[in-house]
N, C-alpha and C positions, 0 to 999 in steps of 0.2 A: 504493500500500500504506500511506502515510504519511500519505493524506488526510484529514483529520477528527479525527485525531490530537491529545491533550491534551498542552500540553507547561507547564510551571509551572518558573519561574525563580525562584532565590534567592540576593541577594548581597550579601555580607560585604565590610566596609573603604570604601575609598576611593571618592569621585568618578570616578576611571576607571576602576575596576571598574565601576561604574555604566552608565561610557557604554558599554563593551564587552559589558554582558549586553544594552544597548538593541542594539548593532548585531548580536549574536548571534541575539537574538529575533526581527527583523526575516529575520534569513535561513530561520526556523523557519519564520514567516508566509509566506513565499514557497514553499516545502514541504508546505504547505497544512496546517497546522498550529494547532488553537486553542490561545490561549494563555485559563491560569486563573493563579487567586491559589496559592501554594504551600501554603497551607494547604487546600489542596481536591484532589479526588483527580484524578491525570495522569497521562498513561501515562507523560512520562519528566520528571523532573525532573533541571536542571542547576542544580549547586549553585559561585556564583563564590565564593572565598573569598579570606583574606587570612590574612598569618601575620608581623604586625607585631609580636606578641606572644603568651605562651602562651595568654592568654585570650582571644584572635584564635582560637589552635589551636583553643580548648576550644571557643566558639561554632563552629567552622566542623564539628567532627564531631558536636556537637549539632542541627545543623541537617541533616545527612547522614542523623543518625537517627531525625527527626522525620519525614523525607520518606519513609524506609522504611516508619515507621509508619501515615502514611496511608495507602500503597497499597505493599501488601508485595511485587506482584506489577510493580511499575513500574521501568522504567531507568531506574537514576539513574548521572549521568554528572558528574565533579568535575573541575574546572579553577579556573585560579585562579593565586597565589603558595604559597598550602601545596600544592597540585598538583602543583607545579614543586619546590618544595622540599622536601616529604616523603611522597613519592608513596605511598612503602612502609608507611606508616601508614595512608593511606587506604583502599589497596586490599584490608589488613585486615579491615578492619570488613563483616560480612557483609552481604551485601544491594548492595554495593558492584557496577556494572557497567564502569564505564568511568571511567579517573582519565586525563588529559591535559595534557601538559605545556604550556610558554609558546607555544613552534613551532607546536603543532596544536590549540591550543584555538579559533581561528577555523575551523577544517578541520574543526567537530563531526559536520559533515553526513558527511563518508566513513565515520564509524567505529558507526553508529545503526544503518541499513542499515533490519531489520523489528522492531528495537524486543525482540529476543529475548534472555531471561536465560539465559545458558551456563553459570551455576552459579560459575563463578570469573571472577575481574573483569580486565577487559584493563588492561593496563598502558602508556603511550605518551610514556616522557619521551624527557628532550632534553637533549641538553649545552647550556647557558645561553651560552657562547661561540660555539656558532653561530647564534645566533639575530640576524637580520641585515633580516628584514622588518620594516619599520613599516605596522601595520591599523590605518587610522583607523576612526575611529568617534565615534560620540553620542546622547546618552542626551537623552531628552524625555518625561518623565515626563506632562507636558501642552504644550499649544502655548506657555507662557509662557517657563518657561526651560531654555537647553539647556546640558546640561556639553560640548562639544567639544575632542576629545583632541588635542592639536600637538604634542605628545613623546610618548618612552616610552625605558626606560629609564635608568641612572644610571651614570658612571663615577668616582663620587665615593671609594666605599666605605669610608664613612665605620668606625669599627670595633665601633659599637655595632648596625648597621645588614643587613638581609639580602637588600634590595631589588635590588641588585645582581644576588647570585644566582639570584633569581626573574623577572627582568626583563629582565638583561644591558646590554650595553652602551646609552650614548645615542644616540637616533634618530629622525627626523623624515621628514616628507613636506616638500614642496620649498611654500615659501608661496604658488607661484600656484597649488598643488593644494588647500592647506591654505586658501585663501580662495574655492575652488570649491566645501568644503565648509560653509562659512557660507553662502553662497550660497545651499543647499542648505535649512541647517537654515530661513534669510530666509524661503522659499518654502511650506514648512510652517506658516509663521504664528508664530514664535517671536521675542518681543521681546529677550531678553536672550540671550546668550552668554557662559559662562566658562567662561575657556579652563583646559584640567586638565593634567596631564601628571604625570611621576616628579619633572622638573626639570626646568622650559619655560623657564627662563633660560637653558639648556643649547640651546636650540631653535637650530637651523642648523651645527650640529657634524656632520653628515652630510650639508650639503647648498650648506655655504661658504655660509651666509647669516647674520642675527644674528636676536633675539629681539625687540630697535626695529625691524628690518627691517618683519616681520611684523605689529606691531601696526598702523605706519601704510597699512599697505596694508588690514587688518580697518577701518580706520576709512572708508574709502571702499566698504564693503561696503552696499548700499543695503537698507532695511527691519530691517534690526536698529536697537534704539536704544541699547543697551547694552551693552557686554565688560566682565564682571571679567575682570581676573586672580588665577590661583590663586597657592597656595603660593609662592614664589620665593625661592631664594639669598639671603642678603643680599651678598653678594662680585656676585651677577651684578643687583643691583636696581642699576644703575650709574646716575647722574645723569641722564643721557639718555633713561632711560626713566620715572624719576622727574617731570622738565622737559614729558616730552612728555603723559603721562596728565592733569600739574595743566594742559595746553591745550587739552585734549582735548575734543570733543563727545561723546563717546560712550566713552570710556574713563573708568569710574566712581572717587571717589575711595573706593576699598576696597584694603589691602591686606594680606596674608597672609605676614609672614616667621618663618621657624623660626631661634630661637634655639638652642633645646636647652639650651644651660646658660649660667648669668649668670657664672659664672669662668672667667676665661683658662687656669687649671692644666685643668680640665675640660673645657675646648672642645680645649685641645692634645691630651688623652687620648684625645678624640672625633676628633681628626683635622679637626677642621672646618676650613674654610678661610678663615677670616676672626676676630679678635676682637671683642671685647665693644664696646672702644671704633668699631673701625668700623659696628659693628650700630648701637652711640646716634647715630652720622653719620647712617648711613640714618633715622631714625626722624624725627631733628631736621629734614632737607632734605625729607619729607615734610610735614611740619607746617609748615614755614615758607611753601611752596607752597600748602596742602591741610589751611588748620587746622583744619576739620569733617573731617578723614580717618578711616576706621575701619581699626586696623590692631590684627590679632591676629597672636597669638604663639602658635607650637610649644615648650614647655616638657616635658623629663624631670625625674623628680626621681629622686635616690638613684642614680645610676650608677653603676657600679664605679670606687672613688678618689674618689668625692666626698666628704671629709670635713663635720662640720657647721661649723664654720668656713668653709671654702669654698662649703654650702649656706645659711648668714647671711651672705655679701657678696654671693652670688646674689640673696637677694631681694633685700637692699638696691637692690642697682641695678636689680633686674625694676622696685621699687615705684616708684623714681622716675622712670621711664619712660612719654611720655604715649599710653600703647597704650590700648586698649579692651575689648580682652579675652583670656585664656591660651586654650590648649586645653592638657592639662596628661596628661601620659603616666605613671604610676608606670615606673621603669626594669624591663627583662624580659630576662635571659637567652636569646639568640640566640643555637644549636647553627653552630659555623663561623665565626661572627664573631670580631675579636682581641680586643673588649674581657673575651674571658674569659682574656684574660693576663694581665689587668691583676688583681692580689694584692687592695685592701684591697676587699671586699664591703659594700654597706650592709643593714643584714638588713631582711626585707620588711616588718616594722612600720615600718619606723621611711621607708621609701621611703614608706610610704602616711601615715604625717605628716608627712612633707615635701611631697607630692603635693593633700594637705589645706589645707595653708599657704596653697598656691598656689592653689589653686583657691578658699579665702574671699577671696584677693587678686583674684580675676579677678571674682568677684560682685561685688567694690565696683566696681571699674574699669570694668565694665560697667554698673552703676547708674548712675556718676558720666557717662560718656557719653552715657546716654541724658537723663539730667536735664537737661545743656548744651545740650542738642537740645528741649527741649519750650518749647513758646510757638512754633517756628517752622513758617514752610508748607514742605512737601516734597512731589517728587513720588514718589510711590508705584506700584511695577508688583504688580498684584491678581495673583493666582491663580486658578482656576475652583474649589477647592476648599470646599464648603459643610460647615463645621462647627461641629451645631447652632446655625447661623442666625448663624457668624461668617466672617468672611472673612481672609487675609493676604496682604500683600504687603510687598516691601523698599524701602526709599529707595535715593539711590546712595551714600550710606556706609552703609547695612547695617543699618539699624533696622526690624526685624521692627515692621510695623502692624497692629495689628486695628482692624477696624468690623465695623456690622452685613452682613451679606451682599447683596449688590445683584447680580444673574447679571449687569447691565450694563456692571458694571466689571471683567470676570471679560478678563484678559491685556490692559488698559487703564493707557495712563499717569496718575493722577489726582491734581493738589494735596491735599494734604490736611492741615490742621491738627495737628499733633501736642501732645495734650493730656496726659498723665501716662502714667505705666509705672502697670501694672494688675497685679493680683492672679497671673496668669500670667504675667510677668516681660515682657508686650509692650507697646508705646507705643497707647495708645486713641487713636481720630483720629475726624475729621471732616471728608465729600468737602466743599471748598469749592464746586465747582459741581456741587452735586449734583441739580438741576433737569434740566442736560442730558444725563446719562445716564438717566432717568427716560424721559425723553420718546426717547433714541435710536432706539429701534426702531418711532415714528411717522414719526420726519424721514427713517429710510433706505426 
């Protein structure tokens, strides 16, 4: 009944959101199912979303109602973290068929059936505290690089924070399952893997194993040549795993730690677990190992109690820090979290110049690293992707390259000169042997 069937996916937020509408969509395909672009008309449309912020909120029911409006007569079906968290909104909006919680959004197949609209939308949450399964999955958008999930969930609860609630506790697959699905991604033809998760530092809390565990065993994974790592702790970046990436053959020098705020009074408000000065430890013992490292930064600005006082010692210390680049949050009121205890508000202008600050700080930071980088050869993993007649791919600290497009370097490791940052904010190269990709497809 299901055969032939248009299904169009659409999703909001995170890298592991990513890899779970890949693993979703793959069980569509097996249901004999085509998939189309979301912008094209489907019979059902599942929409993954996120609810990191209200302007999270606002895109994900924007997008819920764009999909009605292609095809008025289609299921549409919403999962996700706003799913989980604010179901009762969703199910609102008309046109709405199916909203499902954290528990049963892998279980889409049960609740589809003949694809029929019953006029009122079913409704399928979950208490967030029983949620007790870990669904791997992974996203390959092309054979080059794969996001693969090794956590999920978070026990941190931080109080600015709602991940928690939409995700539940911390959870893992046991690492000799978790490197059976590298294995997996190898076999599909995939040069890179990063690994994603809520908090993969957290990785082995379920399964009495550690997060060093895992990686040295990923590194014995045969045909992959690359693992980042995502996002991570700075309390769980411990020495060890620092020591063993700057040894590593295949664990790249990239890394990704979320600060949140450069004052100690503000990280105490946030609950985080670690201070400012342990975060400049980690940044230092990076660099000392890993002086070409690229290491970005999760940055809020304006949280509740951030005085500007305390948002000028922030930057202060963010500036003198040898990071690469922010990624930079305006602060956003979260329904259930504690931080709406907290009395002093910064009002929303004044969050988005502070927000502003940060992010002219993070342009330079990110010029100044890529400048340090030019004159040298790197190797660069291409994409398949042809736009108008350019191509990219990444170093292993994280410098987006263009060249002209060659299909022969398309998910190919290639030296490549790096000549200046260009007018689109990316490094221009040049294949130093660009003869033998030319000729590849005579020598095979």
């Amino acid at each position: 009944m299901l055969q032939g069937k248009k299904v169009a996916f659409y999703t909001l937020g995170c890298k592991l959101n990513f890899s779970e509408t890949s693993t979703i969509g793959r069980s569509f395909k097996e249901m004999g199912f085509e998939t189309v672009k979301h912008t094209e008309k489907a019979d059902i449309y599942v929409i993954n979303t996120c609810s990191v912020t209200d302007h999270a909120d606002k895109k994900c029911r924007q997008a819920i109602k764009k999909a009605i409006k292609t095809n008025v007569n289609a299921f549409i079906a919403v999962i996700g973290c706003y799913a989980q968290l604010k179901p009762d909104e969703i199910i609102a909006i008309p046109g709405v068929d199916l909203v499902l919680g954290a528990n049963e959004k892998f279980n889409i197949h049960k609740y589809i059936d003949h694809l029929e609209k019953k006029g009122t939308g079913e409704l399928h949450p979950c208490e967030v505290a029983t949620v007790k399964d870990f669904h791997s999955s992974y996203s390959m958008g092309d054979r080059t690089r794969c996001f693969l999930k090794v956590q999920d969930g978070c026990d941190y609860y931080c109080t600015y924070c709602t991940i928690p609630y939409a995700r539940g506790n911390s959870r893992n697959m046991s690492i000799k399952k978790t490197v059976q699905q590298a294995e997996e991604v190898a076999k599909k033809g995939a040069k890179e893997i990063i690994l994603t998760g809520v908090n993969i530092g957290d990785f082995g809390k379920s399964t009495n194993e550690t997060f060093l565990g895992l990686i040295k065993e990923l590194e014995k994974v045969k045909g992959i040549s690359r693992f980042r790592i995502s996002s991570i702790e700075p309390n769980l970046l411990n020495n060890e795993i620092i020591e063993f990436v700057a040894q590593s053959e295949k664990f790249v020098n990239h890394f990704h730690l979320p600060l949140q705020a450069g004052s100690n009074k503000v990280l105490k408000l946030m609950k985080r677990r670690y201070d400012r000065e342990l975060f400049a430890q980690r940044i230092e013992k990076i660099k000392s190992l890993l002086p070409d490292a690229f290491i970005g930064v999760d940055v809020i600005a304006g949280s509740r109690g951030e005085s500007e006082q305390d948002f000028e010692d922030a930057y202060s210390f963010i500036k003198e820090l040898p990071i690469s680049q922010l990624h930079v949050f305006p602060y956003s009121e979260r329904q259930g979290t504690k931080a709406l205890e907290i009395k002093e508000v910064v009002p929303i202008p004044e969050r988005k110049r502070r927000a502003k600050m940060l992010q002219i700080l993070s342009e330079k930071m990110l010029q100044d690293f890529y400048q340090a980088n030019l004159g040298k050869s790197e190797e660069v993993l291409f994409e398949s992707y042809n736009d108008h007649g350019k191509m990219y791919g990444f170093t292993k600290n994280y410098i987006k390259v263009e060249i002209p497009y060659n299909q022969n370097l398309s998910n190919e490791l290639t030296f490549v000169n790096l000549h200046e940052v260009n007018s689109n904010g990316n490094v221009s190269g040049s294949v130093i042997d660009e003869l033998r990709f030319n000729l590849k497809p005579i020598l095979q």
